[in-house]
N, C-alpha and C positions, 0 to 999 in steps of 0.2 A: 858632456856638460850642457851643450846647446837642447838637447833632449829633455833631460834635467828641467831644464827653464821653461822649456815651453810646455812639460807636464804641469808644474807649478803652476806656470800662468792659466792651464785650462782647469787648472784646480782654482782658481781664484775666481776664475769668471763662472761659474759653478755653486752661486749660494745654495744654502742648506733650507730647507722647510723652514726652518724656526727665522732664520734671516728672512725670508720671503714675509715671513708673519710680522717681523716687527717692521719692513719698512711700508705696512697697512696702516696709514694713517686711521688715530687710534677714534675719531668721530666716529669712524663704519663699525666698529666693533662696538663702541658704546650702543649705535643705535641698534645693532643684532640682537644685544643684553636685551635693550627696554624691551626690544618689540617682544622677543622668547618670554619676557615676564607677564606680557600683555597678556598672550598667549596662554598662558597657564593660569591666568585671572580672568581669562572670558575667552575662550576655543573661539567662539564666533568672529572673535576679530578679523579673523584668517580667512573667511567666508570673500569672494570677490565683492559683493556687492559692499560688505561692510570698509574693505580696503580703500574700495574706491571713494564712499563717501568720507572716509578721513582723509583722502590727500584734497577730496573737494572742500571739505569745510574749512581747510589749510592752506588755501592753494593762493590764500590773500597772503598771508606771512610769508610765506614763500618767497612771492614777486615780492614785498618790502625789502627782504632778507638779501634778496640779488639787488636791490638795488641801495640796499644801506653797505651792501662787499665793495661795491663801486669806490665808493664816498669814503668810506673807512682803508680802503687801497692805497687812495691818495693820499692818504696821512691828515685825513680830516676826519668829521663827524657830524650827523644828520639826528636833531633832535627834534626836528620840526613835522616830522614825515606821519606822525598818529595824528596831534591836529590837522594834518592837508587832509589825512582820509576823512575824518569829521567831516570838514567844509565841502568835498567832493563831493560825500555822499549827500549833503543837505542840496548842495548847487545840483547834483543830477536829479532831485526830487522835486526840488522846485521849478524844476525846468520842465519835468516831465506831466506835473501836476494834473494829475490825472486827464492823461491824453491830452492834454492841450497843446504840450512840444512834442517835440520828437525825437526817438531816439537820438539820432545823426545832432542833433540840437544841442541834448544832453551831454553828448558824447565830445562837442565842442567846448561847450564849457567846462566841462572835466578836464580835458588836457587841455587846455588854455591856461585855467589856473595852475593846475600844476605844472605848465611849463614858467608862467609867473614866478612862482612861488622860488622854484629851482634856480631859474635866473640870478631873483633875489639875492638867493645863500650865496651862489657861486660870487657875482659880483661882488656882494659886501666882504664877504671873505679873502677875494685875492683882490679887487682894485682899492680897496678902503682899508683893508691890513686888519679887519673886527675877525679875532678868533671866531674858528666854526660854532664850535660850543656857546661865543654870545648871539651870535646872528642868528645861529638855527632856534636859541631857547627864548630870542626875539621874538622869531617869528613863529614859534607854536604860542603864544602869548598873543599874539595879533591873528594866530586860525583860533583862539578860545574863542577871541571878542566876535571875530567874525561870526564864527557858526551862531553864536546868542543872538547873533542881529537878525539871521536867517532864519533861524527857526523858533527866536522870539521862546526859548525854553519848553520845546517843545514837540513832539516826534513828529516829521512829516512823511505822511503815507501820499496813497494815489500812485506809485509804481505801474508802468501798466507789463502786462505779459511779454510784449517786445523785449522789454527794458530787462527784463527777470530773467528772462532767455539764458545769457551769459554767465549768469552767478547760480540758478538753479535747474537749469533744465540738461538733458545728455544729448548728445548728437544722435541723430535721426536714425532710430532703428534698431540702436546698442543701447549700452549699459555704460558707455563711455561719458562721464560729465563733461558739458563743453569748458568748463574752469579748467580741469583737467589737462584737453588738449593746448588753453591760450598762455599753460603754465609750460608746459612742453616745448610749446613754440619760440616763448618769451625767454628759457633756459637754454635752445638750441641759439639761437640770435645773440644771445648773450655769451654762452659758449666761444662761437664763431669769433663776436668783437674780440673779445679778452685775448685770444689764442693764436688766431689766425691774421689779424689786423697790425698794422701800427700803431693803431689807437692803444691798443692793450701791453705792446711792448709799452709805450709812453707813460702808460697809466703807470704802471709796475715804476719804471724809474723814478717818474715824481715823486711818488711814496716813499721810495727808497731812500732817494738825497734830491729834494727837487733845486739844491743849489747847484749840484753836477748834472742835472738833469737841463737846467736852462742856458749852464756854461758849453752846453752838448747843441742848444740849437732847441729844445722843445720848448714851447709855452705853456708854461705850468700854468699860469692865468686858463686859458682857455682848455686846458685837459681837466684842470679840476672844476671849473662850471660846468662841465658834461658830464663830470662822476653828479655833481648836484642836481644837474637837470634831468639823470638819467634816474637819483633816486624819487625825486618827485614825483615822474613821468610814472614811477612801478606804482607808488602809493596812491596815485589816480587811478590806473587801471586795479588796483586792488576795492577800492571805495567802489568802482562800476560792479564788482564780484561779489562786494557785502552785502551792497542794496538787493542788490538783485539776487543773493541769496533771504536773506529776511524780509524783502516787500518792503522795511519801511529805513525812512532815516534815526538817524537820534544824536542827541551831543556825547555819548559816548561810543561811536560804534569804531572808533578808529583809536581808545585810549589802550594806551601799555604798549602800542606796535611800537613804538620808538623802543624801548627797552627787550621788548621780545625779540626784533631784531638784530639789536646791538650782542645781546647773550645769545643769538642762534648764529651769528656773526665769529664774534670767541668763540663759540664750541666749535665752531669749523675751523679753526687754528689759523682764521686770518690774524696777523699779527694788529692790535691797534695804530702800535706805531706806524704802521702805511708797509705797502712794498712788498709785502709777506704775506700768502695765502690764495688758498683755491674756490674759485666758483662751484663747484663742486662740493666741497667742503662745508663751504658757508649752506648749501641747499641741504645738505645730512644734516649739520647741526641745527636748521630751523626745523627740519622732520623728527628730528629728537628731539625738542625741546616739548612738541607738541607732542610726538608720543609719550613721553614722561609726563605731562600734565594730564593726558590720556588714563594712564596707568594710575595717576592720585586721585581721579574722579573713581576710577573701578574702583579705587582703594577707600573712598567715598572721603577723601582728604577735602578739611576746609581751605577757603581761600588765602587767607591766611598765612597756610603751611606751604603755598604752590607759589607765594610771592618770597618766602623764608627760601626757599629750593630754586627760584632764579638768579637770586642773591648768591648765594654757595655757588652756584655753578659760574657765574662770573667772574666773580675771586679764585675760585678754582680755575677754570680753565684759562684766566690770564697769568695766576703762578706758575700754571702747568709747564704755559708758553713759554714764558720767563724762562724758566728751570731749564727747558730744553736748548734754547738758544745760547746759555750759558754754557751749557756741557758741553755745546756744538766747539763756543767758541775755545773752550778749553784745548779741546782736541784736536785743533787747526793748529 
C-alpha cells in the first residue's frame, strides 16, 4: 500500500509536456506568434543588427513599462508619465542648448523633475486621499502647460554628441546599443528590488490588501510614493534615450507612453487591481505590443487601425485576466 502511494505521489510530481505548456504564461507565446509572423513578412527582422535596433528603438517603453508595473502593483495608476517624458525631453534640451550646459547638468534636471513630479502623485495620492487617476491626469495637464511654456510651441534642437551618446550610439567596438545595455541594467536592479528585497515583498502586499498590509506594520503611504517615484524616475531616463535618439525635442515626443504602458502592463498579466503580476511579464508584453505594431507597419497598416488594436488588446487582456482569476477562484 505504502508503495502504491509513493508510486502515485511520484506520478504526481511528474507533469506531462502539455502541463509544462500551459503553466507558460501565455504573454511569451503571444510574443513567439507576433515575432514568427514578423518573420515571415520580412526575414530580415531576424538579422542581428535588425534585432538589436528594435529593442533600441523600444527600449524607452520598456523602462516606462517597469516603471508604470511598479505603480500599477500598488494598486494605483500613473497617467502622467508621457507628459513627464515631454517636459524631460524639452528640460534636457534646454539645458544642453547647444553646448552651453552639460551633460551632468541636463542629466540633473531630468531626474530632479521627475523625482518632483513622482513625489507629487505619491503625496497627493496617499497623504491628501486624491485618487491616482485624478492626480496623475492633474498632472499630465500641468506637464501639457509646462512643455508649451518651454518650448513656446516648438521643437528644440542643439543636442550635442555627448548628450546623444545614451539614446543613439553602441558601446565601444560592438554592435551592442548603449540603450540596450542601461535597459538591462535598469531590468536587472529592478529584478533584484521586486524579488529579492523587502521592498518588493511590501509592494506585493499593498496591492493586494493595503488595509492588512498597514494592520501588518508596513506603510503603504511611503511604499507607494516609491512605486510613483520609481515610475517617474523610469520616464526621465526614457526622455534622456528619445532625445538623444532623435537629436531633437518636441511637444509630442513622449505622447501615448502613458497608454502604451498601461496595455504592455495588461498584456503582461499584471492584474490592474494591484498585488498580482510579473516584472518580467510586464517587460514581454511591452516587447509585444511593439512587435505587433512592428508587424502593422510591415503590413503597411494605418494609424488608425494600430490605435483600434491597442484598444482590443486592453479589453482583451483585462477580460482575459478577469476570466482566469475567476476559474482559479472557482476551483479553490
Amino acid at each position: 500500500m505504502q508503495g502504491s502511494t509513493s508510486t502515485l505521489g511520484a506520478v504526481q510530481r511528474s507533469p506531462s509536456p502539455l502541463d509544462r505548456l500551459r503553466r507558460i504564461p501565455i504573454i511569451y507565446i503571444v510574443l513567439l506568434i507576433v515575432l514568427i509572423l514578423i518573420g515571415l513578412r520580412n526575414p530580415n527582422f531576424y538579422q542581428p543588427l535588425a534585432l538589436l535596433a528594435f529593442l533600441k528603438r523600444n527600449a524607452a517603453i520598456v523602462l516606462v513599462t517597469m516603471g508604470q508595473m511598479a505603480v500599477i502593483t500598488a494598486g494605483e495608476l500613473d497617467l502622467s508619465v508621457g507628459a513627464l517624458i515631454s517636459v524631460c525631453a524639452a528640460v534636457s534640451a534646454k539645458v544642453i542648448n547647444n553646448g552651453e550646459g552639460t551633460v551632468l547638468e541636463a542629466f540633473a534636471w531630468v531626474f530632479g523633475t521627475g523625482a518632483v513630479v513622482g513625489l507629487a502623485n505619491g503625496i497627493l495620492t496617499t497623504r491628501f486621499k486624491v485618487p491616482s487617476f485624478v492626480t496623475t491626469l492633474g498632472m499630465w495637464l500641468i506637464a501639457q502647460g509646462t512643455i508649451s511654456i518651454i518650448t513656446r510651441g516648438a521643437e528644440i534642437g542643439g543636442v550635442t554628441d555627448d548628450f546623444r551618446v545614451f539614446g543613439r550610439m553602441n558601446v565601444a567596438g560592438t554592435s551592442i546599443p548603449i540603450a540596450l545595455v542601461i535597459l538591462i541594467g535598469v531590468a536587472a536592479a529592478g529584478g533584484i528590488l521586486l524579488y529579492a528585497t523587502t521592498f518588493g515583498r511590501r509592494l506585493y502586499a499593498v496591492g493586494s490588501n493595503p488595509v492588512a498590509a498597514a494592520l501588518a506594520g508596513i506603510n503603504v503611504s511611503r511604499i507607494k510614493t516609491i512605486a510613483f517615484l520609481m515610475s517617474s524616475l523610469s520616464g526621465a531616463l526614457a526622455a534622456i534615450l528619445l532625445v538623444g535618439y532623435a537629436g531633437v525635442s518636441s511637444l509630442t515626443v513622449g505622447q501615448g507612453y502613458e497608454f502604451q504602458s498601461i496595455s504592455a502592463v495588461v498584456l503582461g498579466g499584471v492584474a490592474l487591481a494591484g498585488g498580482r503580476g510579473s516584472l518580467w511579464g510586464a517587460i514581454a508584453g511591452a516587447l509585444t505590443l511593439q512587435a505587433l505594431f512592428a508587424l502593422m507597419n510591415f503590413l503597411s497598416l494605418p494609424l488608425p487601425i494600430r490605435l483600434t488594436v491597442q484598444g482590443v488588446i486592453i479589453i482583451g487582456a483585462v477580460a482575459f485576466a478577469s476570466s482566469r482569476m475567476k476559474l482559479g477562484i472557482r476551483r479553490t
